[in-house]
N, C-alpha and C positions, 0 to 999 in steps of 0.2 A: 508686670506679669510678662514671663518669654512669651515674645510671637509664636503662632503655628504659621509653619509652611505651608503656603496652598500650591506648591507645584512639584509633590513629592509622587515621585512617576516608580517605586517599588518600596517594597516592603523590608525594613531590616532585620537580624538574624541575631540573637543575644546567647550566650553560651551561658547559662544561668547554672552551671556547675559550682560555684561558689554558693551559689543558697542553701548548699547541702553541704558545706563544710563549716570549718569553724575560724576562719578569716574571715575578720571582720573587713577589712581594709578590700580587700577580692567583693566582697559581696557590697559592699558599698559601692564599687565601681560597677556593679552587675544594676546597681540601684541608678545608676546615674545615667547609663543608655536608657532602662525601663520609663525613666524620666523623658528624657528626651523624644523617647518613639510613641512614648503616651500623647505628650504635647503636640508632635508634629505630624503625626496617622495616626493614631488612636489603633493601629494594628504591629505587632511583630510577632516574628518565629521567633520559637526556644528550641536549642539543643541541648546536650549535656542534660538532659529531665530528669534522667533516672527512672523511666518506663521503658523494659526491657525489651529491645528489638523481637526476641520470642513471641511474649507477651503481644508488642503491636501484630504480628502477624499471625497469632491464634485470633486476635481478638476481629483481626480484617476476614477469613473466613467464618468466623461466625456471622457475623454483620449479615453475609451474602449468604448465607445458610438461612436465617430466620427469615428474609425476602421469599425466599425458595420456598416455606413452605404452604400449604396447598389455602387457597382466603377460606375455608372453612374453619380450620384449624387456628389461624391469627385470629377471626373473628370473634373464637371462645374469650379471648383476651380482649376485647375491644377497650378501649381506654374508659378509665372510670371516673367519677368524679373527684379522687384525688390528681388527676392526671396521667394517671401509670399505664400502661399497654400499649393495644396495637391504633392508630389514626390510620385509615384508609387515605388513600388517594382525595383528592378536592377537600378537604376537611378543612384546612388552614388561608385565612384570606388577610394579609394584610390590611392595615388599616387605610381605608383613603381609596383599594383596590377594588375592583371588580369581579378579576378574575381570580378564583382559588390558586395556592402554589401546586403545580406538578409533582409532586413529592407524597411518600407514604412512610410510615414512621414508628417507631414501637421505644416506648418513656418507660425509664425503672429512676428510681431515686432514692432517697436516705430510708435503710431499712427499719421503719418502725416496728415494730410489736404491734400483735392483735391486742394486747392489753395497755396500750402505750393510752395515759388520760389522753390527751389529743387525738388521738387516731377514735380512742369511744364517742369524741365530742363532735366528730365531724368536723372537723376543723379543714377549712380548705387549702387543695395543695396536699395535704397530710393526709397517708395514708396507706393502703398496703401493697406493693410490689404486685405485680402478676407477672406468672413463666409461662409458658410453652408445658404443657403437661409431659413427665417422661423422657426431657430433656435435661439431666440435670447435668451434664457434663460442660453441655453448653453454658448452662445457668452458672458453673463455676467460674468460665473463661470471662466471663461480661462482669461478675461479681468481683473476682478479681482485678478489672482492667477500672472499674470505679474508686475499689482503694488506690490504686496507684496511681491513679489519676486527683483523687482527690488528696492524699500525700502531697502531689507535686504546685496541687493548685495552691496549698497551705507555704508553699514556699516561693511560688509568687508573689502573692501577699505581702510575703515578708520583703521582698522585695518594693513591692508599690509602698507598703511602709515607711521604710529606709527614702525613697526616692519622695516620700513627704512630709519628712523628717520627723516621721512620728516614732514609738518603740517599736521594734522591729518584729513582735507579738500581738499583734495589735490588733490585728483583724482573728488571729487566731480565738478570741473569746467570744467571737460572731459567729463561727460556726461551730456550735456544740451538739447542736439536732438543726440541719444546716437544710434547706431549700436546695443543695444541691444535686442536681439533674442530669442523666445522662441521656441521648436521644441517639439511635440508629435512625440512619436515612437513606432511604432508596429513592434517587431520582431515576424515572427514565429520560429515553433520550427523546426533548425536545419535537416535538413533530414538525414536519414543515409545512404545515396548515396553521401555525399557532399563530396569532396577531400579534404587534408589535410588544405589545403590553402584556403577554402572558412570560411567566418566566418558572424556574425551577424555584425560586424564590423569593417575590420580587422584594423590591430596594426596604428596607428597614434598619431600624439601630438595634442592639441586644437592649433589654428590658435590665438584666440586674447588674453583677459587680463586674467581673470579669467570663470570657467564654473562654473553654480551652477546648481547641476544634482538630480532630487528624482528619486529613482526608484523602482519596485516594488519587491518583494520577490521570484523572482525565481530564481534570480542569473546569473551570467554570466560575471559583469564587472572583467576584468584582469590588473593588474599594473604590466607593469615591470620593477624592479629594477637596479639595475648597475651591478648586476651579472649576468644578462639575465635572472629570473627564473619572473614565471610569478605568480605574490602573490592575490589571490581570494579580491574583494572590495565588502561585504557581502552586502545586506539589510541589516538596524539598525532601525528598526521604529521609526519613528517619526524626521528622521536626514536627513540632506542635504550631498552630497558630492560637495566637493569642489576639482578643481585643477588646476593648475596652466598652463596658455597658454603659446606659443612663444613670443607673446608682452610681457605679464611679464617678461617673461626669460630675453628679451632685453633690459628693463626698468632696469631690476637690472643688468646688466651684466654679466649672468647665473648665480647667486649669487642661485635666484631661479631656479629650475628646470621644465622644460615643460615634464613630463614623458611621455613616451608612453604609450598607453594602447590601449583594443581590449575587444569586445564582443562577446564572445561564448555560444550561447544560447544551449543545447547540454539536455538540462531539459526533452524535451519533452513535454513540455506547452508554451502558448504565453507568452511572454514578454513583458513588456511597461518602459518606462522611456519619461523624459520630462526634458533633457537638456535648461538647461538658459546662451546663449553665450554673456558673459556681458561684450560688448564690447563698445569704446568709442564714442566720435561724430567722421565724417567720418574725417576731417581735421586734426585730433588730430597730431603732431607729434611725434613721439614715439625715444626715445633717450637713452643712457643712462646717469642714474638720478645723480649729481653732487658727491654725496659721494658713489658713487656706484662704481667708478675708481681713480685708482691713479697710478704716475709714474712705479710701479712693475707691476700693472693689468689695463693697458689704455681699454677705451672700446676696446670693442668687432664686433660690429655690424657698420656700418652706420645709419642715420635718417630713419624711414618709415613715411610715410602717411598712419593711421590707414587702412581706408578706401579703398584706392587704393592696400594694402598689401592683405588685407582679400577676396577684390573683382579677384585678382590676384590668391589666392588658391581656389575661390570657379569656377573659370574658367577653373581651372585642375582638377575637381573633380566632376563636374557635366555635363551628357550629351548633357543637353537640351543648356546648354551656350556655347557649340563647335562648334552647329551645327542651323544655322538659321532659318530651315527649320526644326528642331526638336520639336519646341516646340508645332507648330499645330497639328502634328502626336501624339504627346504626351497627348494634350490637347481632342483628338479625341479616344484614345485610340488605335492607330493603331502604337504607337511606344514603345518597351519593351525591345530591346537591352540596353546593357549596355556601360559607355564608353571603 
């Protein structure tokens, strides 16, 4: 199996403009960095995406438009038990942590139908969007910025694919009614009363396949390496970061790396970012993949059900799903504990 580095002090920069053409040989080589920055940081930028610089910059004034408006009006939205809407402030606590993260947040994902069997069934995770009443202009820009984004994720994919030498389709059949997630986020800025151990978001690894994260220019994203130092993940305009989940990790059998990382907004300005958790359909089985083991390195893992996996971490991590009676309190504004 290649070594990972443990003294990788930045993140590298992949032009993934071959994934969208029809050179094989180009996008093979676009598979073979992906490989390598999988292995060695489990983090890199993509350029060349094909999400239109317009687009990212309608899509970054909305972001800071839906912040803006007044918590009565978020509130009507409050997040529901599929996970969709607005999460208030201290709502989210890592696991292991104390303190809630600094951050407030509003989830839209894969648009089912009110008649979708799954959405009738309750099925967790699944279920139906919530807007901003009267907004629809807005509702177009963020709908829009989800197709293009989840377009681009599907040629990642094909990428991680190629770089596992599986068919270059391959994940494409995992998302057909797909887990995929989009989350706006508003950090403020860090107070300087905050204890050592509070953060914008403290240290964790992503939960499913892959994240595609924009974010804006003020800084704060942290990777830590396998020495433990924690190496700054800059703004790059016009660039997506990418990295690598616990699903993937287990798909390859750690081949890939699910790093930690953590947000320290510390600027003294708001911060925004718009994490895309692109994850699979909820049945998907998650294994590891046939040349990913062999008699010296047998998997690692047992089977997961995507779905049941992710719905299992976000039950340890959010207040309103511990507590039954939390989410009307929530939804009213009368509940701001954390878990």
């Amino acid at each position: 199996m290649e070594s990972a580095s443990i003294h990788f002090d930045s993140i590298p920069v992949i032009d993934v403009a071959p994934l969208f053409g029809s050179d094989v040989a180009a996008a093979r080589s676009v598979a073979g960095k992906i490989r390598q920055a999988s292995i060695d940081v489990g983090f890199f930028y993509v350029s060349g995406h094909n999400v239109g610089r317009d687009l990212m910059s309608a899509m970054w004034m909305a972001l800071k438009y839906f912040f803006l408006l007044p918590e009565q009006i978020k509130r009507t939205i409050v997040v529901n038990s599929a996970h969709r809407g607005y999460v208030p402030f201290a709502q989210t606590t890592q696991p292991g942590r104390k303190h809630a993260d600094l951050k407030e947040s509003f989830n839209f994902a894969y648009p089912f139908g009110a008649d979708d069997p799954e959405v009738l069934a309750g099925r967790s995770l699944i279920g139906l969007n919530q807007w901003p009443t009267g907004e629809n202009a807005w509702r177009d820009v963020v709908e829009r910025y989800y197709r293009e984004t989840f377009e681009l994720g599907q040629r990642i994919l094909e990428g991680f694919a190629l770089a596992l030498e599986m068919p270059r389709q391959f994940f494409r059949a995992h998302y057909r009614r797909p887990l995929v997630r989009t989350r706006l986020i508003h950090y403020p800025p860090q107070p300087g009363s905050a204890s050592d151990d509070q953060f914008g978001a403290a240290e964790h690894t992503d939960y499913g396949t892959i994240t595609i994260l924009w974010q804006d220019d003020v800084g704060g994203l942290q990777v830590k390496n396998r020495a433990g130092e924690w190496i700054a993940a800059p703004y790059i305009e016009g660039a997506f970061v990418i990295n690598i989940g616990d699903m993937l990790s287990r798909w390859s059998n750690d081949l890939f790396v699910s790093t930690p990382h953590r947000v320290v907004n510390a600027s003294g300005r708001e911060r925004y970012s718009i994490p895309v958790f692109y994850d699979p359909d909820y049945d998907v089985v998650v294994e590891c993949l046939p040349n990913c083991s062999s008699a010296a390195n047998p998997p690692k893992y047992p089977s997961i059900v995507a779905g049941d996996y992710i719905t299992a971490r976000y039950d340890g991590s959010y207040a309103y799903r511990q507590d039954k009676d939390f989410l009307p309190q929530l939804r009213e504004g009368g509940a701001d504990r954390a878990t």
